[in-house]
C-alpha positions in Angstrom: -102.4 63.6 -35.8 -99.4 66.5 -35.3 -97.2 63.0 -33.8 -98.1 60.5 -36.8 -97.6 63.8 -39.6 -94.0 64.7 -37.6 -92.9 60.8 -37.6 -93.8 60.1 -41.3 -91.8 63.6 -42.3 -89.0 62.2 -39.8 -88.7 58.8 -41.5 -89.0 60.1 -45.4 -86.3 62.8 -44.7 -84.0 59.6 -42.8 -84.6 57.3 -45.9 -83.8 60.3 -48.2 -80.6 61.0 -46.7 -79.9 57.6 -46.1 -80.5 56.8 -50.1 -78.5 59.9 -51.3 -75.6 59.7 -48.4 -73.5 57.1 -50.1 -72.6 59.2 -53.5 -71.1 62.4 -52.5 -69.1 62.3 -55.9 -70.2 65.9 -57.3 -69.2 67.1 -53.9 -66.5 65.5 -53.4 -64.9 66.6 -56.5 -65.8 70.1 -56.5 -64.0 70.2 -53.1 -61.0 68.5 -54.9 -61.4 64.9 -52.5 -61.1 61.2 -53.6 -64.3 59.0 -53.0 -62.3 55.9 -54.0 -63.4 54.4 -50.8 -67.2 54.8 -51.6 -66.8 52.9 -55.3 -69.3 49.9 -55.5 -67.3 46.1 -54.4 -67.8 42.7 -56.0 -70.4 42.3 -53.1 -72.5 45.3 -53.6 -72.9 44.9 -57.4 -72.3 40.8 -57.8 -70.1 41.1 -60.2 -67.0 38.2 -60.0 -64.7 39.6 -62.4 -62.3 40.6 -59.3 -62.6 37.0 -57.6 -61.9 35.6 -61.1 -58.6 37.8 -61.7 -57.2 36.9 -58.0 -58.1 33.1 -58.3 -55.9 33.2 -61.7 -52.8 30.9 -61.3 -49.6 32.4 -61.8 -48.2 32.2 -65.6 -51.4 31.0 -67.3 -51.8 34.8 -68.3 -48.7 37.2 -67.3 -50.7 40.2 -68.3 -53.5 39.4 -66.0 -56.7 37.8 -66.6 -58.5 34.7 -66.9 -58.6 32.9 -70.4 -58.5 28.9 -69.3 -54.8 28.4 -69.0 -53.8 29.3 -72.7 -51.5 32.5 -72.8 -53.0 35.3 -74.8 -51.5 35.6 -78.1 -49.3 38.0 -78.2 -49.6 39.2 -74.6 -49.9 42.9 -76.1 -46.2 43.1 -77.1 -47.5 44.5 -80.7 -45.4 40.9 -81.8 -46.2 37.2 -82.8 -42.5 36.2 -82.8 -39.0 37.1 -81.4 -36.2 35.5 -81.2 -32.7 36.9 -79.9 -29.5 35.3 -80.0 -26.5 37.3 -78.4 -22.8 35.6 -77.7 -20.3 37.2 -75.8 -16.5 36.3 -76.6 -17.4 33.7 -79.4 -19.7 32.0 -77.0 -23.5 31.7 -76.2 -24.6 34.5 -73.4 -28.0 34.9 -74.5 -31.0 32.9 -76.3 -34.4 33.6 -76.1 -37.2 33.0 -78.4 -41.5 33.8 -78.0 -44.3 32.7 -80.1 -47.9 32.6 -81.0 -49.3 30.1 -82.0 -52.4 29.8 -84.3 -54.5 28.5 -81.8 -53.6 31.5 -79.6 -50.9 29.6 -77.2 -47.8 30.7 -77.5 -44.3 29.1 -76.3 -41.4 30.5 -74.5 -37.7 29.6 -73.9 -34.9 32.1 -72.0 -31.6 30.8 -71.6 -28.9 33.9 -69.9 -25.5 32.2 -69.4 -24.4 35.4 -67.9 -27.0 35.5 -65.1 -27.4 31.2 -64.8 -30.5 31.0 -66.1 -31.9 28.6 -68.1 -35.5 27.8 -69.0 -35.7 26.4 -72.0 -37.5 23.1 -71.0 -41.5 22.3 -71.6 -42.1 22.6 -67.9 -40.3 25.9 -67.7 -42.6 28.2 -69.8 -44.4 30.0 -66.7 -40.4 30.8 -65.7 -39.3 31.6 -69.2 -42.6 33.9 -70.1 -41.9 35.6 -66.8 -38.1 36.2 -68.3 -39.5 37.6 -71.5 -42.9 39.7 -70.4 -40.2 42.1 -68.1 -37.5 41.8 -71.3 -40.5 42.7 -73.3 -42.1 45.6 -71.2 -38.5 47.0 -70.6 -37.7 47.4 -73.9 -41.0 48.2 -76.1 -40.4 47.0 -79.0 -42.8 48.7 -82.3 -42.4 48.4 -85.9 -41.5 51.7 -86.4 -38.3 51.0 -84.0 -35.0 51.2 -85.8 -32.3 47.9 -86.3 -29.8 50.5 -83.9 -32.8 51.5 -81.3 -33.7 48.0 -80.8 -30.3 46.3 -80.4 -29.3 49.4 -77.7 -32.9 48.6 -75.9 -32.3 44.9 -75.4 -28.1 45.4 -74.5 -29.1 47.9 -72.0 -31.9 45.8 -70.6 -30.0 43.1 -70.3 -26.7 45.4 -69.2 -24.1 43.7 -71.8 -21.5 45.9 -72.8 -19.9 43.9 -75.9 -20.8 41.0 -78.2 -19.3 38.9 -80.6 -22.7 38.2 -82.2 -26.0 39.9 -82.3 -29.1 38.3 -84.2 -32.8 39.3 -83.6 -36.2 38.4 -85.5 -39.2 40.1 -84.6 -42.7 39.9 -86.9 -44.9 42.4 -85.6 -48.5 41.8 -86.1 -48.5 45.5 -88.1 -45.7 46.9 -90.6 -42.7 45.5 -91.5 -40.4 42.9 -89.8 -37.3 43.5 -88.0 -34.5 41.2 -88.7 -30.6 42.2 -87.0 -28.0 40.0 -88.0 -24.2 41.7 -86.8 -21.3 39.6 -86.3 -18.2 41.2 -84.7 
């Protein structure tokens, strides 16, 4: 009876520690450790949100995500529209345009005669949007920006020193519009 008592004790106390083993957290933390290695994967809890991210094709969402091959609107730029046109001694240097559309598409061109590039075809928009989304996270554009903050963001971004011309249109979603238009 002492055997079958001492075995049943044995196994309740392995399943115990087995159960509570795996989440250390409140330990771990008080002891000033990372237990990023112990968070739950795709396989322990089922969910497919990670497979569905990494299975995403390049340029149907820049910012990341799934949403069948339309772009997000507004990709979280704070902007439905912008469009940039910069010459450099009289003649065209840059031109580069983004929109929303209503049904939540958008449409991208980026032409840089400076660097060679030029993406201004239908077939181009993955290489355009790419273009834009670092322009865009570079230089943070928000209504409450200033005509003279925004035009030294975007010159330093895209490291041009003088210009002949120097029009930009932004609608923000919020606030008022931001419309540059300086001619040297």
């Amino acid at each position: 009876m002492k055997q079958k008592l001492l075995g049943i004790t044995a196994l309740a106390a392995v399943l115990t520690l087995s159960a509570c083993g795996g989440n250390n957290d409140a330990m771990d933390d008080a002891a000033g450790g990372d237990n990023d290695d112990q968070a739950p994967t795709t396989e322990e809890t089922g969910d497919n949100t990670e497979s569905a991210i990494e299975s995403d094709e390049a340029g149907d969402n820049p910012s990341g995500g799934k949403n069948d091959g339309m772009q997000e609107t507004t990709q979280g730029y704070g902007f439905t529209e912008f469009d940039l046109e910069i010459d450099v001694d009289g003649k065209d240097a840059v031109d580069a345009s983004y929109e929303t559309k209503t049904d939540g598409t958008s449409e991208a061109e980026y032409k840089n005669t400076l660097e060679g590039v030029d993406y201004g075809e239908d077939n181009q928009q993955e290489e355009a949007m790419n273009e834009l989304d670092a322009l865009f996270k570079e230089i943070v554009l928000d209504q409450n920006v200033t005509e003279e903050e925004a035009k030294k963001k975007i010159l330093n971004a895209l490291e041009i020193q003088d210009y002949t011309k120097f029009e930009l249109e932004v609608n923000f979603e919020e606030g008022p519009n931001l419309n540059i238009e300086e001619t040297k």
